[in-house]
ZAMARGU-4260 file (C-alpha; in steps of 0.2 Angstrom, whole numbers, plus 5000, padded with zeros to 4 digits):
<rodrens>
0) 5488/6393/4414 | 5484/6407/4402 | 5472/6421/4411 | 5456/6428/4403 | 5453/6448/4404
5) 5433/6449/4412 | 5428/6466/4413 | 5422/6471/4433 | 5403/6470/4432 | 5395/6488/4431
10) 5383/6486/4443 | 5382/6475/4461 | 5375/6459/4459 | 5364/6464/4477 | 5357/6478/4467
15) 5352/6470/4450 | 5336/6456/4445 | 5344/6448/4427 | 5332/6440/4413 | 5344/6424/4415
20) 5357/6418/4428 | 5369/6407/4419 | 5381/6398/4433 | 5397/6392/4427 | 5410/6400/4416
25) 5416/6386/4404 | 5412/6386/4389 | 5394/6380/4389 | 5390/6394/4401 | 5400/6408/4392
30) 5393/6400/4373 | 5373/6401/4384 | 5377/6417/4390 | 5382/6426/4374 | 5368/6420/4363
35) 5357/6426/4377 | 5363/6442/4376 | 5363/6445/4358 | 5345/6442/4359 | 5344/6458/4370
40) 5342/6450/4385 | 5350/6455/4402 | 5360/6441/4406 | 5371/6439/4421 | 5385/6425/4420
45) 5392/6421/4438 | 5407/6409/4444 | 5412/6402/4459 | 5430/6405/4454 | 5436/6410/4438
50) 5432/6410/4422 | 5440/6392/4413 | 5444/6387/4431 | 5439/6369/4429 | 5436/6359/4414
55) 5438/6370/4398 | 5454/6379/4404 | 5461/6363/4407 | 5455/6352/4389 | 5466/6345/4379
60) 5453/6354/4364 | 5450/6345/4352 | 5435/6349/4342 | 5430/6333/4334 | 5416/6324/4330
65) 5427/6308/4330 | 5428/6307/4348 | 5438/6289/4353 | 5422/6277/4356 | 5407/6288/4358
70) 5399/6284/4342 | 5399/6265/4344 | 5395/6268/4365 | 5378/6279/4358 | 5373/6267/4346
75) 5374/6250/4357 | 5362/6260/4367 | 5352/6269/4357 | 5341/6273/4339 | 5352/6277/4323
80) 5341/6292/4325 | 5348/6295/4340 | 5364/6294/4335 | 5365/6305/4320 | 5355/6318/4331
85) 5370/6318/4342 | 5382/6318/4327 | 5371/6333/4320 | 5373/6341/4337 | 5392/6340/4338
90) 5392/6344/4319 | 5384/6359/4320 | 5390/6365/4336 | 5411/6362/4327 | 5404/6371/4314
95) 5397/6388/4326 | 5414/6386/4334 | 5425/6387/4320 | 5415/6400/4313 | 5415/6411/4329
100) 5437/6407/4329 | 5439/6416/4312 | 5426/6430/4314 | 5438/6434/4330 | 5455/6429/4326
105) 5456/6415/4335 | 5469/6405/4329 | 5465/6384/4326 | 5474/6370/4317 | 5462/6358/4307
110) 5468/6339/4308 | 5462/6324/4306 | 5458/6316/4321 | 5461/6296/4323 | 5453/6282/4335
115) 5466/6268/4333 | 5467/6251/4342 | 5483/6248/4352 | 5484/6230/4350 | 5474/6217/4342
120) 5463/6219/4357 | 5456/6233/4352 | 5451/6230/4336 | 5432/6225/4339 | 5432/6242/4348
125) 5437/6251/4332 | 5428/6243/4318 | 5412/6247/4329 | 5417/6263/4329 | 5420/6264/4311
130) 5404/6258/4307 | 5394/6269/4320 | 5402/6283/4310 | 5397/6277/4293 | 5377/6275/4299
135) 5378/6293/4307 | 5384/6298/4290 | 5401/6301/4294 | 5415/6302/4282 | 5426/6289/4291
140) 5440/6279/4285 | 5450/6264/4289 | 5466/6265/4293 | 5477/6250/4294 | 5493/6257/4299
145) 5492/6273/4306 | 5513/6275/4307 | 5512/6281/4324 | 5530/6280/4336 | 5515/6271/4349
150) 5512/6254/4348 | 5495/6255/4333 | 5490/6243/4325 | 5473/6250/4316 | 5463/6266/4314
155) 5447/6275/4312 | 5451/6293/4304 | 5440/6307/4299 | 5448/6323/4290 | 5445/6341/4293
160) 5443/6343/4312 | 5451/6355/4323 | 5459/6357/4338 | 5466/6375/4348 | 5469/6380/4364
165) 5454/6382/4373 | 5456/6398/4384 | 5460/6407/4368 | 5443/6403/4359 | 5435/6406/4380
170) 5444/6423/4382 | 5435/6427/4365 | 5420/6420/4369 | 5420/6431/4385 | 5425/6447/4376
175) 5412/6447/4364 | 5397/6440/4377 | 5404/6456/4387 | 5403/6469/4372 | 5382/6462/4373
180) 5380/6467/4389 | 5381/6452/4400 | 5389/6455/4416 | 5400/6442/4425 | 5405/6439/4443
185) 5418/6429/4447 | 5424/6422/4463 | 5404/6421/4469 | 5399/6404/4473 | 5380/6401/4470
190) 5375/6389/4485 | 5356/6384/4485 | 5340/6393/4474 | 5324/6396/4478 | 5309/6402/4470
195) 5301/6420/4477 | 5286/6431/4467 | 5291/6423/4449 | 5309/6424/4452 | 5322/6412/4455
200) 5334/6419/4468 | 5350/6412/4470 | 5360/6412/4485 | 5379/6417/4487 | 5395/6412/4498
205) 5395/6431/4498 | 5390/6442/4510 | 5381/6459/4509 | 5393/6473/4516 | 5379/6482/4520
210) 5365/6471/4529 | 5378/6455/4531 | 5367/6445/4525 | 5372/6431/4510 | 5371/6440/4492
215) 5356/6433/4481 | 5354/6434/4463 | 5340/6437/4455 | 5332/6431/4437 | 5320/6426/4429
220) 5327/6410/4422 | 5343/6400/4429 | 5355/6390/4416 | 5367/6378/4429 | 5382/6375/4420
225) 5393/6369/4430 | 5400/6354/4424 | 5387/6344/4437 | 5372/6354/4441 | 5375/6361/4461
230) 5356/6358/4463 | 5352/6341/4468 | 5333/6341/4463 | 5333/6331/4449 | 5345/6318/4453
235) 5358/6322/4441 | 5374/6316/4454 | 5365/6298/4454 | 5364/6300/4434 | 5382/6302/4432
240) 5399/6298/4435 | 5414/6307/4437 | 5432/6304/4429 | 5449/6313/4431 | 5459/6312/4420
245) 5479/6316/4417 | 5487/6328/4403 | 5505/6335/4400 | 5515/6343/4388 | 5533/6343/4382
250) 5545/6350/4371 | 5554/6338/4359 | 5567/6335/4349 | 5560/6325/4334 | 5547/6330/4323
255) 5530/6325/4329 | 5517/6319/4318 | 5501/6325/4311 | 5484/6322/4317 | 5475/6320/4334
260) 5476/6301/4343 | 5463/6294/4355 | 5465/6276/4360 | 5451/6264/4360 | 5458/6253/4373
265) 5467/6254/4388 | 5476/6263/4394 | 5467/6278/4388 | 5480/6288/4377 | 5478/6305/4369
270) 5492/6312/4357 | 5491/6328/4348 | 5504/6343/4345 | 5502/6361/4350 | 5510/6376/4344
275) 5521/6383/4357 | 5523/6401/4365 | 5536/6402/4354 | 5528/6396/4337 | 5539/6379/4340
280) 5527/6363/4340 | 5525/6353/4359 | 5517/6336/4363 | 5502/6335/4371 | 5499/6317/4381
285) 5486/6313/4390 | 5474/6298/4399 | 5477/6287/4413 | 5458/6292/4420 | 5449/6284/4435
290) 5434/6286/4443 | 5436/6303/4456 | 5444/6299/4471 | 5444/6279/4470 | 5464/6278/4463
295) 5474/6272/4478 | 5489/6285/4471 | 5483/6297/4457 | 5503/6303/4457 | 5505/6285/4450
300) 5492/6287/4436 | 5501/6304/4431 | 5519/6295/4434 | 5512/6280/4422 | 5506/6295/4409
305) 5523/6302/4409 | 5534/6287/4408 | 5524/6281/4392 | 5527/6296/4385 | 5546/6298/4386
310) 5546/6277/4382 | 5540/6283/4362 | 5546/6300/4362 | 5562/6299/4370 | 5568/6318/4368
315) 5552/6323/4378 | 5557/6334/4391 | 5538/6338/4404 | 5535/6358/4401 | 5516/6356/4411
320) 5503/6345/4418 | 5487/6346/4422 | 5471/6336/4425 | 5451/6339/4422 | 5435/6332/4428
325) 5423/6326/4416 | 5406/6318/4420 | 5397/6304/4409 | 5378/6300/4410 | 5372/6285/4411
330) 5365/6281/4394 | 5381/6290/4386 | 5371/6306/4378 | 5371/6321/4388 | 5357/6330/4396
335) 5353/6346/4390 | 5335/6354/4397 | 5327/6356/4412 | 5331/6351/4429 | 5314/6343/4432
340) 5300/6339/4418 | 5290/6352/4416 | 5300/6363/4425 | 5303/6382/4416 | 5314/6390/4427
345) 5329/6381/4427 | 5340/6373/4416 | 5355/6361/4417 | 5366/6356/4403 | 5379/6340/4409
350) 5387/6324/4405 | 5400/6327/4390 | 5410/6313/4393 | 5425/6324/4390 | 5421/6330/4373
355) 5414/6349/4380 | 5421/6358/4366 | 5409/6353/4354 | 5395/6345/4368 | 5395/6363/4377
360) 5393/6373/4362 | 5378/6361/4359 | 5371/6363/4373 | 5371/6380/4372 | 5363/6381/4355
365) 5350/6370/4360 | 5347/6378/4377 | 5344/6397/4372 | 5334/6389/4358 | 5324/6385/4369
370) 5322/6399/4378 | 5321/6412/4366 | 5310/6400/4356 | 5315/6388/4341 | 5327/6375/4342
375) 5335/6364/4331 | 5329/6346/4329 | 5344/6337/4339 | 5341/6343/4354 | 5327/6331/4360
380) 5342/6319/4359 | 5349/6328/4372 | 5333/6332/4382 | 5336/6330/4401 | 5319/6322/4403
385) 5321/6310/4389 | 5308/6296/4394 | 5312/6283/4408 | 5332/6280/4402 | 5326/6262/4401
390) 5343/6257/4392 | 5354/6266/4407 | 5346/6257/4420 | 5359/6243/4420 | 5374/6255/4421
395) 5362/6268/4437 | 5362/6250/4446 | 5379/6247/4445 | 5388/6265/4449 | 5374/6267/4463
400) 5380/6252/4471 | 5397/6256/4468 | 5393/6273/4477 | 5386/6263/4491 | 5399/6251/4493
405) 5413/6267/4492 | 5400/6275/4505 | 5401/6258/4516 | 5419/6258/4516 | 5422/6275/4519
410) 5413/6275/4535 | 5423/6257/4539 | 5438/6263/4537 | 5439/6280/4545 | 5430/6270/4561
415) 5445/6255/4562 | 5460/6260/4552 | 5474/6255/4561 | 5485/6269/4568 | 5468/6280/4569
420) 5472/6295/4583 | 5459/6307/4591 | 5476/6314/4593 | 5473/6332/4582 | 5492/6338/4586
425) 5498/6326/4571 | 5509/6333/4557 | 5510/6323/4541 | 5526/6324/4528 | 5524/6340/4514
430) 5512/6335/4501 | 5505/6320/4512 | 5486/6318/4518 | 5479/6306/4532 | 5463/6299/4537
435) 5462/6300/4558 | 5447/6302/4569 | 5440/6319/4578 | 5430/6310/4591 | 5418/6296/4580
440) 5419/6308/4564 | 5434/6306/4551 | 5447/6322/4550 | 5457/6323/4536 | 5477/6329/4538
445) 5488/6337/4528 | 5502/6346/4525 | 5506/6357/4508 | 5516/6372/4507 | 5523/6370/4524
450) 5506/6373/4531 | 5497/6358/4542 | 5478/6358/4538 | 5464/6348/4548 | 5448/6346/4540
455) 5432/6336/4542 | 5434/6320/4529 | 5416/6320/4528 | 5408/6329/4510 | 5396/6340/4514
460) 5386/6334/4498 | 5380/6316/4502 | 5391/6311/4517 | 5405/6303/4507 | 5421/6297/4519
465) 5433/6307/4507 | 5451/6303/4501 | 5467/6311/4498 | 5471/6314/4481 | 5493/6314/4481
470) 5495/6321/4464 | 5485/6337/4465 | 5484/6340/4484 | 5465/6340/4486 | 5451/6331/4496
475) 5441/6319/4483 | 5425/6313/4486 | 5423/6292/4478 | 5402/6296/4477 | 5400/6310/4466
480) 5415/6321/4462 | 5416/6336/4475 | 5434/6342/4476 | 5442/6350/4490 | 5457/6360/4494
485) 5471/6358/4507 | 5461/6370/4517 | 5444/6364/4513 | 5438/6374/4499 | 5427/6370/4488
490) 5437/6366/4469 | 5422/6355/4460 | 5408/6345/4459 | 5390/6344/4465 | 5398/6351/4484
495) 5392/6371/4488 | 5398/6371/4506 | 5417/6370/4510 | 5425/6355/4523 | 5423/6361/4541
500) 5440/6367/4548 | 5446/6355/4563 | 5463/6365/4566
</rodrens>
């Protein structure tokens, strides 16, 4: 992964009370961040790791307003107002990106993107699509033979999107919210907030060389942006859910086409190019997503992405792979506002449903309009505390009682899994996690980089019975998405505190 210069902060954190706190530093909080400080304001930005550790530095980037099956998803659910307010958001957060890209020399490739259909199967998915599109005003087209070297049989196109690498446009992004003023301090983990003499003060996993007590920071007004919002008030864990999802990319022999693809049926399938370090064009694959921690071998659904590949390009030769996290709400549109109604202090923005590149940069408009006062129409699509959710009811039922059953079985499984030891001396093959028992509480062993680890298996979030994850080495909660290293540290998800150490 490409780095991104960040500037040390010029004054300590312990020291400092900021007009706004932004937490996160993907692109919706760098995007909040610099518009706040061109207003003037003082602004501090802090991440728990670095900035683009999670979801934007690991995109695929595409910055389209066609984005697979969202259009038709919105509109089964929602008003045609609704719709073309989310269409106007995405539009006009494509065209503030762009516009930012060629002011700072970012370099970008416009291309039409494509949602095409598979087999005959996924047809109905498409022409749904295509007329969502056409209702939000959209100038979408029909494709009946997109010419792909995957098995397509159809298409919805629309001309004149984008696509780039997304730590290019972030490391801009981060320059020019620097040159404003806005301080940012990575590898500073905001844990739990409180409210004290007007102020919202956020505590830190660091610790005060001075009085060693936790760091806090202090501002008036808190933007979490942080893919889920680490602060359960308001509920947002039980109002989405969270998906990983498998990229790669490979240099090839024979030409690759034009355009970006997104499969409406499954398997997911994502296909564009990307210039290389070199100038030369690469594939970029992606798909095979599943709910966070509930595949029984996450390695396969990579192997799976990888084998398809090489099956329709068959000079591919794998350069890279990564995964991302992305979280989708309950009623498709995301939820951009306050973390309670009514409440003027803190701010959530969440629930991109993998399309952040525009979605964050929505968010971002629509949240310092708010606070700086103004705001475009759209955004009370988006508002957190849009009325009731009547029409996401069903799917809260259902991935609450998911959540319960994972939570049920979790338990069940760690209590009578056959082979289950108290025996803490166990070693585990490299690159291997088990489930065993530390008295009546699940441990998690593993062994990565010649180094045994034991760790509690409980999430220190909500409680969940967590689960090896093969392909990337890490601790996966099957509730809400926390993510842990080998060692018990924190990667993602709504989780604050790291796994307790067992060794």
């Amino acid at each position: 992964m490409k780095s991104i210069e960040v500037d040390p902060p010029a004054r300590s954190i312990a020291d400092s009370r900021f007009d706004y706190v932004v937490v996160g530093g993907g692109i919706t909080g760098v995007t909040t961040a610099l518009l706040l400080g061109r207003s003037g304001a003082d602004v501090a930005l802090v991440e728990a790791r670095h900035v683009g550790a999670v979801a934007t530095g690991n995109t695929t980037a595409k910055v389209s307003v066609l984005q697979g099956t969202r259009l038709s998803s919105i509109s089964s659910k929602h008003s045609a107002a609704a719709l073309r307010g989310y269409v106007d958001a995405n539009v006009q957060a494509q065209q503030w990106l762009l516009a930012f890209c060629r002011q700072h020399g970012v370099p970008f490739e416009i291309e039409t993107a494509y949602t095409y259909a598979q087999s005959d199967k996924g047809l109905d998915s498409i022409r749904k699509e295509f007329q969502a599109g056409q209702k939000a005003g959209l100038d979408v087209r029909w494709v009946d033979d997109p010419g792909t070297p995957f098995p397509s049989v159809a298409a919805v196109a629309l001309d004149d999107q984008a696509q780039f690498h997304p730590l290019d446009a972030l490391g801009a992004l981060v320059a020019e919210a620097q040159r404003h003023g806005v301080q940012i301090y990575e590898n500073t983990r905001v844990v739990s907030a409180h409210s004290k003499d007007g102020d919202q003060l956020l505590r830190t996993d660091q610790v005060d060389p001075v009085s060693g007590d936790d760091l806090t920071v202090r501002g008036q007004r808190i933007v979490l942006a942080t893919g889920t919002p680490i602060l359960d008030r308001g509920g947002f864990f039980a109002r989405v859910h969270p998906e990983r999802s498998y990229a790669a990319a490979f240099s090839v022999s024979e030409p690759i086409m034009a355009g970006m693809y997104l499969a409406a049926d499954q398997p997911s399938r994502s296909v564009r190019w990307a210039p290389g370090p070199n100038g030369e064009p690469l594939l970029l694959t992606g798909g095979s997503g599943h709910p966070v921690g509930r595949a029984k071998s996450e390695q396969e659904h990579v192997d799976e992405l990888i084998d398809w590949t090489t099956t329709y390009f068959p000079t591919a030769q794998l350069t890279h792979q990564w995964s991302a996290q992305d979280y989708v709400t309950i009623d498709e549109l995301p939820y951009v506002g306050p973390i309670l109604p009514g409440h003027d202090s803190i701010f959530v923005a969440t629930g991109f449903a993998k399309w952040g590149m525009t979605n964050g940069v929505a968010a971002a408009l629509a949240l310092t309009g708010r606070l700086l006062g103004g705001g475009p129409p759209w955004a009370e699509y988006l508002d957190s505390s849009r009325p009731a959710q009547v029409v996401g009811a069903p799917s809260a039922a259902v991935i609450n009682a998911e959540v319960g059953l994972h939570m049920a079985r979790g338990w069940a499984g760690a209590a009578i899994k056959p082979g289950s030891s108290t025996d803490t001396d166990e070693t585990v093959p490299e690159g291997g996690g088990v489930l065993r028992r530390n008295g009546a509480r699940p441990m998690g062993v593993c062994t990565v980089e010649g180094q045994t680890h034991k760790v509690s298996a409980v999430c220190p979030h909500l409680a969940g019975v967590l689960n090896w994850n093969d392909a990337e080495k890490s601790w996966d909660c099957p509730l809400h998405g926390s993510r842990f290293a080998a060692d018990g540290a924190v990667l993602e998800g709504p989780a604050t505190r790291p796994l307790t150490k067992l060794d």
